[in-house]
C-alpha positions as a Markdown table, in Angstrom:
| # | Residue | x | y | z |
|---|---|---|---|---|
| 1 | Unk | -24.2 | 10.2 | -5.5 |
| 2 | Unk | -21.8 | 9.5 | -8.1 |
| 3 | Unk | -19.4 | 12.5 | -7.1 |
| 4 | Unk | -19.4 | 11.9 | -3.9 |
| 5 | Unk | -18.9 | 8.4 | -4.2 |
| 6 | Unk | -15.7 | 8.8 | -6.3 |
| 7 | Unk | -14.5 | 11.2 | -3.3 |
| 8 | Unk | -14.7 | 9.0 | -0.6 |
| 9 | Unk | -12.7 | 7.0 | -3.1 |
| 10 | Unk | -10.0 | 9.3 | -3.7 |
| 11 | Unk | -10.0 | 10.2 | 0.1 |
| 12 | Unk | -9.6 | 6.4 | 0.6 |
| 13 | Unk | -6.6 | 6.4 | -1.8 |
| 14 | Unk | -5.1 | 9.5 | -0.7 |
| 15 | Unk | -4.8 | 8.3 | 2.8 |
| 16 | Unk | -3.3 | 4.9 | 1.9 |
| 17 | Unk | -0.8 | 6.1 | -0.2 |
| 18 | Unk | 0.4 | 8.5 | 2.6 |
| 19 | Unk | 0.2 | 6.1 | 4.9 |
| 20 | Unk | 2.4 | 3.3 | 3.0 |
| 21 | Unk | 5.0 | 5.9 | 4.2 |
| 22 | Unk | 4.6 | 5.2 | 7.5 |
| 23 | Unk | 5.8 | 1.7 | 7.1 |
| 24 | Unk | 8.6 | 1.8 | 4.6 |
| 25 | Unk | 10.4 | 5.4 | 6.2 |
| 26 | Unk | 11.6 | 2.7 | 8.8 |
| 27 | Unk | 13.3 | 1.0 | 5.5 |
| 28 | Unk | 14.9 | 4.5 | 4.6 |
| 29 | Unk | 15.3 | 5.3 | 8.3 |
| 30 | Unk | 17.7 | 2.7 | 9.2 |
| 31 | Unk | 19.6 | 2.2 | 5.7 |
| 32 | Unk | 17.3 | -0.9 | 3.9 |
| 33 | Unk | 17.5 | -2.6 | 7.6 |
| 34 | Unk | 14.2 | -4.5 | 7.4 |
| 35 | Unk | 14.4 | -5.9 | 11.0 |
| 36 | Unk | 12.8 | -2.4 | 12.5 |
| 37 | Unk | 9.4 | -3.0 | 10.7 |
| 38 | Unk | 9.6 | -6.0 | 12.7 |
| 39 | Unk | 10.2 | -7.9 | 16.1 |
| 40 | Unk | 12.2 | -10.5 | 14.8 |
| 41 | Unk | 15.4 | -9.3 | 16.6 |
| 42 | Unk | 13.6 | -8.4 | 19.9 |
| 43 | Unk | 13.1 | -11.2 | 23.0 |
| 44 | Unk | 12.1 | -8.7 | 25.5 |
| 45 | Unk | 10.3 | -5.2 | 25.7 |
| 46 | Unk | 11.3 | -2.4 | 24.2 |
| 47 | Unk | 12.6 | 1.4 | 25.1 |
| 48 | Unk | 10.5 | 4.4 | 24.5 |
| 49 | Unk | 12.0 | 4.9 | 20.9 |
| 50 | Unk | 11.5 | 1.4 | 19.9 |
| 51 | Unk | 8.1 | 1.6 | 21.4 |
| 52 | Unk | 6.7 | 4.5 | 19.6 |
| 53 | Unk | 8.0 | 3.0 | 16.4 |
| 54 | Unk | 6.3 | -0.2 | 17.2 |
| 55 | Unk | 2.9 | 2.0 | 17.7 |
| 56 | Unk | 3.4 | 3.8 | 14.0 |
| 57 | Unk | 4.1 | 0.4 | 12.9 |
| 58 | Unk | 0.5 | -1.2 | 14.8 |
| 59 | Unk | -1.5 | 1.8 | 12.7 |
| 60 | Unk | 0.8 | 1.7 | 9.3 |
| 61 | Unk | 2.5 | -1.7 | 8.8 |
| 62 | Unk | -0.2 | -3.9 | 6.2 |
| 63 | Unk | -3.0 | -1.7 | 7.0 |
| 64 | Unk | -2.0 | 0.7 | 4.3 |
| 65 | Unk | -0.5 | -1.6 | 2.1 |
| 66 | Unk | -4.3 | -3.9 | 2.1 |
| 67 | Unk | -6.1 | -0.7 | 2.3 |
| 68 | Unk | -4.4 | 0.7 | -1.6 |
| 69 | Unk | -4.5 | -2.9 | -2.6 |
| 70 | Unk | -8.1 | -3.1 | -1.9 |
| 71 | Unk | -8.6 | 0.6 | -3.5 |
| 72 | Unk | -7.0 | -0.7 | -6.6 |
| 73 | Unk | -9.6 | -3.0 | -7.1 |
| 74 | Unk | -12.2 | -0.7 | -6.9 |
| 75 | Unk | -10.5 | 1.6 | -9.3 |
| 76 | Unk | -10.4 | -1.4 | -11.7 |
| 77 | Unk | -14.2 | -2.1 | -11.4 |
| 78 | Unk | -14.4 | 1.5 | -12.3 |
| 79 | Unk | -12.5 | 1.5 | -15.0 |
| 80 | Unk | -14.7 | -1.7 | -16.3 |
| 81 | Unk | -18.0 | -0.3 | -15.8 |
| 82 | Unk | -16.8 | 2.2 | -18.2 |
| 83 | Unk | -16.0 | 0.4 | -20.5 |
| 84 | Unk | -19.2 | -1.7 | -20.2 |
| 85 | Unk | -21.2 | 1.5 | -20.6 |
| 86 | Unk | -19.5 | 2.6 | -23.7 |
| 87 | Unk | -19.2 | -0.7 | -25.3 |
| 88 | Unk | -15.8 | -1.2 | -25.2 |
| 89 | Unk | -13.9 | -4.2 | -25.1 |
| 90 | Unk | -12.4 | -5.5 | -21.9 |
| 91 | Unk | -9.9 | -5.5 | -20.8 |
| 92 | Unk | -9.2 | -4.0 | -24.3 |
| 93 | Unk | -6.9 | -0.4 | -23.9 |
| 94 | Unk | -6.4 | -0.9 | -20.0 |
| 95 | Unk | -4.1 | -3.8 | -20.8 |
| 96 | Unk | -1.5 | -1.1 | -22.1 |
| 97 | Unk | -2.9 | 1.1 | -19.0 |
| 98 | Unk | -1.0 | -1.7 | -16.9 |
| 99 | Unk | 1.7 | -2.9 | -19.2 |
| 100 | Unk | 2.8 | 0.8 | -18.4 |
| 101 | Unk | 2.6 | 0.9 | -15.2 |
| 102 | Unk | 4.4 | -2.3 | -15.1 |
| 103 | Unk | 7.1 | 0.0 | -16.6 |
| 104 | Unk | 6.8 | 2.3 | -14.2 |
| 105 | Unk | 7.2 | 0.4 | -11.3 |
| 106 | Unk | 10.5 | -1.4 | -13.1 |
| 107 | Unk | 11.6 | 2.0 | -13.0 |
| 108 | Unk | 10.4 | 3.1 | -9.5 |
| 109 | Unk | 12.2 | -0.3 | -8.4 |
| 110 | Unk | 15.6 | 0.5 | -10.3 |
| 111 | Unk | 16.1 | 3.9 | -9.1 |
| 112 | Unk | 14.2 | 4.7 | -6.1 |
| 113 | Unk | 13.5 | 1.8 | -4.1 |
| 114 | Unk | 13.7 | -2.0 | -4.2 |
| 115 | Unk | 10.1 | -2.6 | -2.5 |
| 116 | Unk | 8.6 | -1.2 | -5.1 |
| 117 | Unk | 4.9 | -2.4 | -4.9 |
| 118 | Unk | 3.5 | -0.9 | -8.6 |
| 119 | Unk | 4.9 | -3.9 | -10.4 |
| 120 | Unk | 2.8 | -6.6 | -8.0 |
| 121 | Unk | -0.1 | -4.5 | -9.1 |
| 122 | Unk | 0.0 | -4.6 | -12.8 |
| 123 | Unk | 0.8 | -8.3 | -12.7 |
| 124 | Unk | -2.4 | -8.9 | -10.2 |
| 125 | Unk | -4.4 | -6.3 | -12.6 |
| 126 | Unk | -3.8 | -8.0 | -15.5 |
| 127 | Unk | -4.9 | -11.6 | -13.9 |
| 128 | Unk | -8.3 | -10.0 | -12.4 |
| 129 | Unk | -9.1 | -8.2 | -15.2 |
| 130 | Unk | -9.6 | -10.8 | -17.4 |
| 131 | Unk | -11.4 | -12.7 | -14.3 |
| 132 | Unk | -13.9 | -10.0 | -14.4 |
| 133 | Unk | -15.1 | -11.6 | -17.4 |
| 134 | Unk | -16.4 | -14.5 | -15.9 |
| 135 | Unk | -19.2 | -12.9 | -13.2 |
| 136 | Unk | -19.2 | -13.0 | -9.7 |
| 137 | Unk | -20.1 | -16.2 | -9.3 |
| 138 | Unk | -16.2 | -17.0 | -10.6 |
| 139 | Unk | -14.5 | -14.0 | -8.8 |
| 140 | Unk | -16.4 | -15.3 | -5.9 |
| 141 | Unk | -15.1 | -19.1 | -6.4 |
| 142 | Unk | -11.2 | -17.4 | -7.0 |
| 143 | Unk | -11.2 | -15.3 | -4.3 |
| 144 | Unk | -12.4 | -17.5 | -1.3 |
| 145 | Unk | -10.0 | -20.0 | -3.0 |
| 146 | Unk | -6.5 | -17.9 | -3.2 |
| 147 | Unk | -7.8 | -16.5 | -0.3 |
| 148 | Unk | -7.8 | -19.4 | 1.9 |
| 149 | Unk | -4.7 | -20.8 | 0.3 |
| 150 | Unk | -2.7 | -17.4 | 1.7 |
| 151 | Unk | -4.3 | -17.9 | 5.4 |
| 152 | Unk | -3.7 | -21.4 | 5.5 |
| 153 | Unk | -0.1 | -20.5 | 4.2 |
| 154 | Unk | 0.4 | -17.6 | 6.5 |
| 155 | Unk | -1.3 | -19.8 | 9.0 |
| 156 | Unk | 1.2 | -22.7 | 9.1 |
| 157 | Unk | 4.1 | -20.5 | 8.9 |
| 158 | Unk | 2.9 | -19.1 | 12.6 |
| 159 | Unk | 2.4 | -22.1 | 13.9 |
| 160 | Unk | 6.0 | -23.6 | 12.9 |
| 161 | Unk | 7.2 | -20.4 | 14.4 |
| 162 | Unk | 5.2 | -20.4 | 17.4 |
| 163 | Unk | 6.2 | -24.4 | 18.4 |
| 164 | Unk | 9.7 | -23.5 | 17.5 |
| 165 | Unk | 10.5 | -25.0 | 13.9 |
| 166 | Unk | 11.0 | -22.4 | 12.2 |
| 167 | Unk | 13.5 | -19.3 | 13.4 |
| 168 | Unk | 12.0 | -15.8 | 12.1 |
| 169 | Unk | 15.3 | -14.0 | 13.2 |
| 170 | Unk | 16.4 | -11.9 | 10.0 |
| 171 | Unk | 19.8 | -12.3 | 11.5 |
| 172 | Unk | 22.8 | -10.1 | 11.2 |
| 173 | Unk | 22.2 | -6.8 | 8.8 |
| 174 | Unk | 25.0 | -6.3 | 6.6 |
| 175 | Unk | 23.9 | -3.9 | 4.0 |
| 176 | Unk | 24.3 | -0.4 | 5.9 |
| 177 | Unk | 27.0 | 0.8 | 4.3 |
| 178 | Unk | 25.8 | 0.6 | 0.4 |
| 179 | Unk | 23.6 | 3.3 | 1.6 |
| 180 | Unk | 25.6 | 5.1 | 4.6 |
| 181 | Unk | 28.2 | 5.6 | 1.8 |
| 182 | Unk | 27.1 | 3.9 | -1.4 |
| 183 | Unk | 26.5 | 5.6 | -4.5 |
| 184 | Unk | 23.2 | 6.2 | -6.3 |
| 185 | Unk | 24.9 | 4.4 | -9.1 |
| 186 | Unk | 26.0 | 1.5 | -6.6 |
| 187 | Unk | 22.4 | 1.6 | -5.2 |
| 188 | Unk | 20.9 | 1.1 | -8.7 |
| 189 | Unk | 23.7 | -1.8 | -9.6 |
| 190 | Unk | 22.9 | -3.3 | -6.4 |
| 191 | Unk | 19.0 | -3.7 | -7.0 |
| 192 | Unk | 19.1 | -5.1 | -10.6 |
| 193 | Unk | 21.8 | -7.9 | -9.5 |
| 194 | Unk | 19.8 | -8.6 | -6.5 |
| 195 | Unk | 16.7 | -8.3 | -8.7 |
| 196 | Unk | 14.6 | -11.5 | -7.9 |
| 197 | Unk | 16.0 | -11.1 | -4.2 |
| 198 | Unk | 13.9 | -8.0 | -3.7 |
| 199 | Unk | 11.1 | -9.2 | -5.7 |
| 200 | Unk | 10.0 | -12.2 | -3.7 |
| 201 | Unk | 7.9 | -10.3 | -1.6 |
| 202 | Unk | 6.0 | -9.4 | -4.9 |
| 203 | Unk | 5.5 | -13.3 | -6.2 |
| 204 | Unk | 4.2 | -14.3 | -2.5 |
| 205 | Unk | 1.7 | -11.9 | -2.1 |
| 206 | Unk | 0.1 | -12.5 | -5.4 |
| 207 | Unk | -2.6 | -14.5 | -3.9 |
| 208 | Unk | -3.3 | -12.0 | -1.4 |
| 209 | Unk | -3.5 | -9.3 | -4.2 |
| 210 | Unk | -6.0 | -10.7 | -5.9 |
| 211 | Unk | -8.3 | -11.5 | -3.1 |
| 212 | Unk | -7.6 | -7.7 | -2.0 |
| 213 | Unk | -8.1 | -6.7 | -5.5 |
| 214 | Unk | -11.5 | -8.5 | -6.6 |
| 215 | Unk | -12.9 | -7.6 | -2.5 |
| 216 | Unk | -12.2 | -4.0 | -3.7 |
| 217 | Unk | -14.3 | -5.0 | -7.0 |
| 218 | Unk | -17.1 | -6.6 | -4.7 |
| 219 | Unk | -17.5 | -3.6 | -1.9 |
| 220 | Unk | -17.7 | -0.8 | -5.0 |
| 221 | Unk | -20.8 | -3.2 | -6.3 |
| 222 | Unk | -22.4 | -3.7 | -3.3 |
| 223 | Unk | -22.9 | 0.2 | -2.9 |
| 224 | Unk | -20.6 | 0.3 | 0.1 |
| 225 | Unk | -19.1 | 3.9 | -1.4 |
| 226 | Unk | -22.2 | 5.2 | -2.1 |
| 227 | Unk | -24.3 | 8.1 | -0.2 |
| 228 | Unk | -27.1 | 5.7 | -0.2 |
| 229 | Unk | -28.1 | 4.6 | 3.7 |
| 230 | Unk | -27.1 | 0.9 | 2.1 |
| 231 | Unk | -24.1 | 2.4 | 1.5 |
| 232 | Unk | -23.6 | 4.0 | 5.2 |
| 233 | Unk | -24.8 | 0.3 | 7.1 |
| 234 | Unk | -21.9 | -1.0 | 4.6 |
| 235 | Unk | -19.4 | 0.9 | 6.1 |
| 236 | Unk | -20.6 | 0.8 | 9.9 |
| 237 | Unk | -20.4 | -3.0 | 9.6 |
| 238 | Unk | -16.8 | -2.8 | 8.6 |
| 239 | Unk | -15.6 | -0.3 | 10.8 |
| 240 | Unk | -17.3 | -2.9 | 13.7 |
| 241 | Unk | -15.1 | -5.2 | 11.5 |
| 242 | Unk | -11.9 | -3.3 | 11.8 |
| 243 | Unk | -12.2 | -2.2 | 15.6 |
| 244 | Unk | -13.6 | -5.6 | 17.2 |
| 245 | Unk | -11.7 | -8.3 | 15.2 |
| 246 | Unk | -8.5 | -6.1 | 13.7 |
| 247 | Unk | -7.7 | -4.4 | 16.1 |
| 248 | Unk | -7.1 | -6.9 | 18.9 |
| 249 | Unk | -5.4 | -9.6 | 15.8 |
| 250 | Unk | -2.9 | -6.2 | 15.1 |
| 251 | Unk | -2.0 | -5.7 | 18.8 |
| 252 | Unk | 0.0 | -8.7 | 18.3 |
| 253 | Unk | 2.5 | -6.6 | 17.3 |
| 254 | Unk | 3.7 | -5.9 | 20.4 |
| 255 | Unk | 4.4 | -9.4 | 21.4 |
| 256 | Unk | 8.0 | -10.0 | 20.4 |
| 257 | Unk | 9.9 | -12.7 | 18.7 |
| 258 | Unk | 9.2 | -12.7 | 15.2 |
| 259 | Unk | 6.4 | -15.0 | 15.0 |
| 260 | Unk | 3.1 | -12.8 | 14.5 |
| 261 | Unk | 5.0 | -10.3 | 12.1 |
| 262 | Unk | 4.1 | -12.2 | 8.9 |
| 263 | Unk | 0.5 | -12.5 | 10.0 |
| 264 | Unk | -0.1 | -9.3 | 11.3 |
| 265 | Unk | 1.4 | -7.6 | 7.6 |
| 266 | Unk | -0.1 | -10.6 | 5.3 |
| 267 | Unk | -3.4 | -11.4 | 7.3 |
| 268 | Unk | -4.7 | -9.6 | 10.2 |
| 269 | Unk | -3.5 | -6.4 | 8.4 |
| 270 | Unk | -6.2 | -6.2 | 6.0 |
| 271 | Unk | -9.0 | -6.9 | 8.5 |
| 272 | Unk | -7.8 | -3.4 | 10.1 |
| 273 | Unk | -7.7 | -1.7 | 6.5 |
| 274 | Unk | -11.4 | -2.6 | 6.2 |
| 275 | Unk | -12.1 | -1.2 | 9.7 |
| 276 | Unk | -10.5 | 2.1 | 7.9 |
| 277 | Unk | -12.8 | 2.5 | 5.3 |
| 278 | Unk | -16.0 | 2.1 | 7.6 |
| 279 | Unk | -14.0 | 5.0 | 9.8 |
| 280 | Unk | -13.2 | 7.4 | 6.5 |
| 281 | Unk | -17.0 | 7.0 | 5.4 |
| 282 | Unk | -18.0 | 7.8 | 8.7 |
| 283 | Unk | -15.8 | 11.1 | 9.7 |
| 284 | Unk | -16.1 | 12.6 | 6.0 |
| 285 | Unk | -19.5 | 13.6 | 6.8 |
| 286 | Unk | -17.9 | 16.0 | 9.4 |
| 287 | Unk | -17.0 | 19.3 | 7.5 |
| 288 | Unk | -15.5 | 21.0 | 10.1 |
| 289 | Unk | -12.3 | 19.4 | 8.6 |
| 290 | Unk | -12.8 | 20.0 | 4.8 |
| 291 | Unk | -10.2 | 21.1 | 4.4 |
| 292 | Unk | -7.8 | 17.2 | 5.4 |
| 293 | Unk | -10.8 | 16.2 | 3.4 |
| 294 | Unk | -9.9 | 18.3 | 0.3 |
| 295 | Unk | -5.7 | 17.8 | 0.7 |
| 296 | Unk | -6.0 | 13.9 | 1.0 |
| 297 | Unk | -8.6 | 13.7 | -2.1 |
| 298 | Unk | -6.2 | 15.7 | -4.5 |
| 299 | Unk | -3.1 | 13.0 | -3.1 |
| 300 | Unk | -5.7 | 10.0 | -4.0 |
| 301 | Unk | -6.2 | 11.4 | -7.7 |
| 302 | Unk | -2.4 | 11.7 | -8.4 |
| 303 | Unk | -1.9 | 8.9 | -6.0 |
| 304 | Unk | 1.1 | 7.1 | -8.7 |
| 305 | Unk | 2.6 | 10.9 | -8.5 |
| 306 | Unk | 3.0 | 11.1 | -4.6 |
| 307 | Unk | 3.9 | 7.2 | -4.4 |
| 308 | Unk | 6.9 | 7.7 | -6.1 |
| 309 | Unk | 7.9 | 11.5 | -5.0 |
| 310 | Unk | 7.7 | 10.4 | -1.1 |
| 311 | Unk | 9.7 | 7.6 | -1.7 |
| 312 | Unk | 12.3 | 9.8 | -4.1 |
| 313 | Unk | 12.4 | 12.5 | -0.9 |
| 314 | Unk | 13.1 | 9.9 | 1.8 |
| 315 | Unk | 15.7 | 8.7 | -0.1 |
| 316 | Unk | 17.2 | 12.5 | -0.4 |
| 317 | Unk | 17.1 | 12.9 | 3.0 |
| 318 | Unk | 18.2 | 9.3 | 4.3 |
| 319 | Unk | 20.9 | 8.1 | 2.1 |
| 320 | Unk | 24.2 | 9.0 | 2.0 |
| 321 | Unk | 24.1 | 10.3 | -1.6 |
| 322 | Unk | 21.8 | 12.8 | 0.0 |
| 323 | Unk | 21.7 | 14.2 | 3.2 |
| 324 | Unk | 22.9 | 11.2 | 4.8 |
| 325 | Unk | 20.7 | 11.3 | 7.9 |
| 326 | Unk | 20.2 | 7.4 | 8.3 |
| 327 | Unk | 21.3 | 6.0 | 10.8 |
| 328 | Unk | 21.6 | 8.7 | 13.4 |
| 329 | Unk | 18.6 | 10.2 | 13.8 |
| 330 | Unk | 15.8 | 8.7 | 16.7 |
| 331 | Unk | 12.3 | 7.7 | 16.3 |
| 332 | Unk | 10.4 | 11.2 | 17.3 |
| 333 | Unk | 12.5 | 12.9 | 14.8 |
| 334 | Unk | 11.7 | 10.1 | 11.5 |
| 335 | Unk | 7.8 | 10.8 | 12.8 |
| 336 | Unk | 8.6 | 14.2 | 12.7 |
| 337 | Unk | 9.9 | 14.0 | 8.6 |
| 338 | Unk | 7.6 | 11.6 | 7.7 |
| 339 | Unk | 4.4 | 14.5 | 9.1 |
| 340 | Unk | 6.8 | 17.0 | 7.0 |
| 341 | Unk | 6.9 | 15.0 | 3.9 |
| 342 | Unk | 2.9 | 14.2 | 4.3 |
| 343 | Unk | 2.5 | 17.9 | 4.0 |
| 344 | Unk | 4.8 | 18.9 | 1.6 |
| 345 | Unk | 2.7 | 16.7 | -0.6 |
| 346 | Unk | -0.5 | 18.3 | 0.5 |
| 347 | Unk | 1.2 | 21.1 | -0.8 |
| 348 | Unk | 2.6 | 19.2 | -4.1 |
| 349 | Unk | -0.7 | 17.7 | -5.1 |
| 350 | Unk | -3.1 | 21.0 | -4.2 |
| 351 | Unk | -0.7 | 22.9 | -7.1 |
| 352 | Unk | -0.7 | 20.1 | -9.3 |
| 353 | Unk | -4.1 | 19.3 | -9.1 |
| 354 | Unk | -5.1 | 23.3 | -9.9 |
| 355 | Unk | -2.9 | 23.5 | -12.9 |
| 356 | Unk | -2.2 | 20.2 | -14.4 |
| 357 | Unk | -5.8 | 18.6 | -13.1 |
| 358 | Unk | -3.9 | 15.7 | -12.5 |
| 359 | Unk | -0.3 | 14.4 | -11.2 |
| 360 | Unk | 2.9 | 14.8 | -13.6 |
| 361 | Unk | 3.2 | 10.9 | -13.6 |
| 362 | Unk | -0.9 | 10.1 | -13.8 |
| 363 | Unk | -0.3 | 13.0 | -17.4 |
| 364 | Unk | 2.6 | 11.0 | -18.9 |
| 365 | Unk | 0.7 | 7.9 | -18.4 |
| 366 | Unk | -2.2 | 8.7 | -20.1 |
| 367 | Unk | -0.4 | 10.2 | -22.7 |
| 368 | Unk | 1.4 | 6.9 | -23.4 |
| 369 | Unk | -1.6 | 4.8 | -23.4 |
| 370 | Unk | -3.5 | 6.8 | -25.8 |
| 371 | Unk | -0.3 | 6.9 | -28.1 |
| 372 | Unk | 0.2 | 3.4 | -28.2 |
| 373 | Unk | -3.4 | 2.2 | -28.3 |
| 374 | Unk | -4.5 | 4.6 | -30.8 |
C-alpha cells in the first residue's frame, strides 16, 4: 500500500510541475507580458489564437500552481511521520532542508525567472511545520482561519471589480525590450532592483499556501492516497468536487474584463486541482498507459530538477539572449514547445532517475543538508 501510495504521489507531483509550464510559457512567450495569462486587456471576444490560449490557460492557470502547493504539504506530512517514527525531533534537520531551498529559489529567482515560486514555499514550510506540532485540532482552527481571510480577501476584490471600483487593467506593457534585446546580465540586474516588485505575489499568497499546504497534510492522513477502498471513495468525492463545483467557477475565464482573473488563479483554481487528484487516482489504475504513468512519476521525484530546467529552456528559446523567439511566434506553435519541452524532460528525468536515482538538483540538496546538519 505504501509503494503505491507514494506513486500516486510522485505521479501527482510530476504532473503539476509540468503543468506549471503551461501557465508561465505565456510569461516567456510574450517577453515577461503578464496581461496574456489574463483578460484584463480584453472587452470583447477573442480570435482563435487568443482563444486557444485562453483554453490552455482554463486547464493550467492556478490549477497547477494549487495542485504542487497542495502536494507539498503532503510531502511535508511525509517527511514528519518519519521523523515521528524514528524519534526525531521536528522540525529538527528539515529546517536546513528548507533554509536551502530558500536558497535555491533566491537563486532560481535571480537568474532564471522572477516568479519564482520555491522561495513562497520554504517560507510557508517553515510556518506549518512548526504548526504540525500543535495537532489537528490547531491546523484545523489555522487553516479554516487563513483560509477564509484569503476568500473573503479575493472575494471583496471581485466585487469592487465587478461594481466598477476598482480597474483590473494591467495597463500599457513596457518591459519587452529588456528581454527582446536585454542581456542575461541586464535581466539579472533588473530582477534584484525590482526585487520586492516581483515578490509581492509571494507575500499575498502566503495565506493561501498554508491552507493548501496543511489540506495537503490532512488528505495524506485521511488515506485519500492510499489503495485502500477509503482511499478510492476519497478521491471519487473530489473528482465530483473538481468537475461539478471547479469546473463551472474556472469557466469564468472566458468572461473578459479582468475581474474573475484573481479568483479564478487564487480561489476557484484550487477547487479544480482537487478535482485532479480524484481524476489521477482514478485513470492510474488503467495500465494500458504505464508507460505516461512511469515518465510523469520519475518528473515528480526530481520535481525541483525539472522546475528549474523548464523554466532555464524557455528562457533559451524565448529571450533574446537565446534564440530570441518571443514575440513572434503564435499560440499553436508555444503549445507546440511547451509539448516538446514536456518530453524532453520525460527524457531528462527517465536518465536521471536510472543513473543518479534522483535529480542533479534533489543530489546537491541532500548533500548540503546532511553537511550542514551533521
Amino acid at each position: 500500500m505504501t509503494n503505491e501510495r507514494l506513486r500516486l504521489i510522485d505521479i501527482l507531483r510530476g504532473f503539476a510541475v509540468l503543468g506549471t509550464l503551461g501557465t508561465n510559457i505565456w510569461i516567456f512567450a510574450y517577453l515577461g507580458d503578464l496581461a496574456y495569462t489574463t483578460t484584463s486587456n480584453y472587452t470583447g471576444w477573442w480570435t482563435l489564437e487568443d482563444f486557444l490560449r485562453m483554453a490552455v490557460l482554463f486547464f493550467a492557470n492556478g490549477k497547477f500552481l494549487g495542485l504542487l502547493t497542495i502536494m507539498f504539504g503532503v510531502g511535508l506530512e511525509i517527511k514528519y511521520q518519519q521523523a515521528k517514527r524514528k524519534g526525531n525531533a521536528w522540525p529538527g534537520v528539515y529546517v536546513w532542508t528548507l533554509l536551502f531551498l530558500l536558497l535555491e529559489g533566491f537563486i532560481h529567482f535571480m537568474l532564471v525567472m522572477e516568479y519564482d515560486i520555491l522561495m513562497s514555499y520554504a517560507v510557508t514550510g517553515l510556518i506549518v511545520a512548526f504548526i504540525l506540532r500543535r495537532g489537528d485540532s490547531f491546523m484545523k482552527k489555522i487553516m479554516i482561519g487563513v483560509g477564509s481571510f484569503h476568500a473573503v480577501i479575493i472575494l471583496l476584490i471581485l466585487v469592487a471589480a465587478l461594481v466598477g471600483a476598482l480597474n483590473m487593467s494591467l495597463g500599457t506593457y513596457e518591459g519587452a525590450a529588456l528581454y527582446e534585446s536585454g542581456t542575461w546580465l541586464e535581466q539579472v540586474k533588473n530582477r534584484l532592483v525590482n526585487f520586492i516588485y516581483y515578490r509581492l505575489e509571494v507575500i499575498l499568497i502566503v495565506p493561501m499556501n498554508i491552507c493548501l499546504f496543511l489540506l495537503g497534510v490532512f488528505l495524506m492522513r485521511s488515506g485519500t492516497f492510499s489503495k485502500t477502498e477509503i482511499g478510492k471513495k476519497k478521491r471519487k468525492k473530489l473528482f465530483k468536487l473538481g468537475m461539478y463545483i471547479g469546473v463551472p467557477l474556472n469557466l469564468l475565464i472566458f468572461v473578459p474584463g479582468g475581474a474573475f482573473d484573481l479568483p479564478i488563479r487564487y480561489l476557484f483554481a484550487p477547487i479544480m486541482s482537487l478535482g485532479y487528484i480524484g481524476l489521477f487516482g482514478i485513470l492510474v489504475e488503467y495500465r494500458k498507459v504505464e508507460w505516461l504513468w512511469s515518465r510523469l512519476e520519475e518528473v515528480g521525484k526530481m520535481s525541483l530538477s525539472c522546475y528549474v530546467s523548464q523554466n532555464l529552456l524557455a528562457s533559451i528559446i524565448f529571450y533574446g539572449w537565446g534564440l530570441g523567439l518571443g514575440g513572434k511566434i503564435g499560440s499553436f506553435t508555444i503549445v507546440a514547445i511547451w509539448l516538446c519541452i514536456t518530453l524532453f524532460q520525460f527524457l531528462f528525468a527517465y536518465v536521471c532517475i536510472r543513473t543518479l536515482q534522483t535529480g542533479p538538483l534533489e543530489w546537491l540538496r541532500r548533500r548540503a543538508v546532511a553537511a550542514v546538519s551533521k
